[in-house]
Each structure stands twice: as C-alpha cells, then as structure tokens.
C-alpha positions in Angstrom: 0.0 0.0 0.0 1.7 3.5 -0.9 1.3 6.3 1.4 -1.2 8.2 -0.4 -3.8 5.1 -0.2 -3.4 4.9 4.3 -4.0 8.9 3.9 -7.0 8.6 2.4 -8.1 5.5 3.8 -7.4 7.0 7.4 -9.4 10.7 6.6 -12.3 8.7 5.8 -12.5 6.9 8.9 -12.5 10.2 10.5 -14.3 12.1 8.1 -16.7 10.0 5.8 -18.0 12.8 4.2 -14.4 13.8 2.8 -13.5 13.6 -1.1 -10.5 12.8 -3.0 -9.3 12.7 -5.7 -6.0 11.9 -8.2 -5.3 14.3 -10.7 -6.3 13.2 -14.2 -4.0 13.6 -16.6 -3.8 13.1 -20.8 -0.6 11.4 -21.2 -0.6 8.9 -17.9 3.1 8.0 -19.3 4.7 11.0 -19.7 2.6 13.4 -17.4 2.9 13.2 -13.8 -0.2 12.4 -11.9 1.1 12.5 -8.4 -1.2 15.3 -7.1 -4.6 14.5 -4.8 -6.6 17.2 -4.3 -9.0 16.8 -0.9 -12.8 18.4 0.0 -15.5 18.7 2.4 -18.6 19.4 1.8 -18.5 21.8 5.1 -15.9 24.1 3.3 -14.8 25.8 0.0 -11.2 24.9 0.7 -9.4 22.5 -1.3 -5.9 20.9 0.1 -3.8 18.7 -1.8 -0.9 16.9 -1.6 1.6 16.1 -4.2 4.2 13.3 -4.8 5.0 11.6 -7.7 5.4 8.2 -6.4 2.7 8.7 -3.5 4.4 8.0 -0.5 6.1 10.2 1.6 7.5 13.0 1.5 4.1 15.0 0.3 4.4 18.9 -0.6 1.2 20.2 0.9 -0.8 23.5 -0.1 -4.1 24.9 0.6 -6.0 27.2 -1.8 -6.2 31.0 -0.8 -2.8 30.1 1.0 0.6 30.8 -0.5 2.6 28.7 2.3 3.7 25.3 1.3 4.7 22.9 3.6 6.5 19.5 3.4 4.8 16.1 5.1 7.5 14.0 6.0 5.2 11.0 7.2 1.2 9.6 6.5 0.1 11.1 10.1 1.6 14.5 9.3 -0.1 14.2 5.9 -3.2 13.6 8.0 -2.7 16.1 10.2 -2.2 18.8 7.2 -5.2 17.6 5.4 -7.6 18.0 8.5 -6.6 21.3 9.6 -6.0 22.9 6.3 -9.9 22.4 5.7 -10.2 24.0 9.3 -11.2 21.2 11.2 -9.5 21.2 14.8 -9.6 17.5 15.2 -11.1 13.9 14.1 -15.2 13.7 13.6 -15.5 10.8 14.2 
C-alpha cells in the first residue's frame, strides 16, 4: 500500500464525508499524476498533496494560502489535510 492510499483511507475513517481525488491527466506515461486534491462538503477549501510516487515525502498546499509545507510521514499528511480544511480535530 503507498502512502497516499493509508492517507486517504485514514481521513475517511475520521471524516466520511471527505473527497479525493487523483489528478487526471492526458498522457498517464509522460505526465505526472502524483497530485490528490482533498474536500469537504462543510468548506470551499481544497488541500492537496503532491508526490509523484505517493508516498512520503508529500508537498502540501491549501487554496487562498501561498505557504507550502512539506509532510515527511502519513500522520503528518493527516494532520495537514484535516486542519487545512479548518477542522480542529477527528469527527469521528
């Protein structure tokens, strides 16, 4: 299992209700797909995390944000995800 797959498996055990989503791309062999963009339907943020292999280390950005910061490990990539869509903790 790469990184990016326990991210999103963990954020949808503690908040069902979040999206994501790989970026599509038109030439899957030469283009680089490694970008997942996350939602909730509680927010007009969108987060995403970028790495081309998907595992660790993920560059993480937040729209309406300029800072960029760097996820060395899945539970800091949690972490990032959850509060850059402004929830304080878990839901579940």
């Amino acid at each position: 299992m790469r990184d990016i797959d326990a991210i999103i498996a963990q954020l949808h055990l503690t908040h069902p209700n979040m999206s994501a989503a790989q970026l599509t791309v038109l030439h899957p062999e030469s283009d680089d797909d490694g970008l997942w963009f996350f939602r909730h339907p509680a927010t007009d943020i969108e987060v995403q995390l970028e790495s081309c292999s998907g595992s660790c280390p993920f560059l993480f950005e937040r729209s309406g944000s300029p800072d960029r910061l760097t996820a060395s490990n899945v539970e800091q990539a949690v972490a990032f995800v959850v509060a850059g869509l402004g929830f304080s903790e878990p839901a579940a």
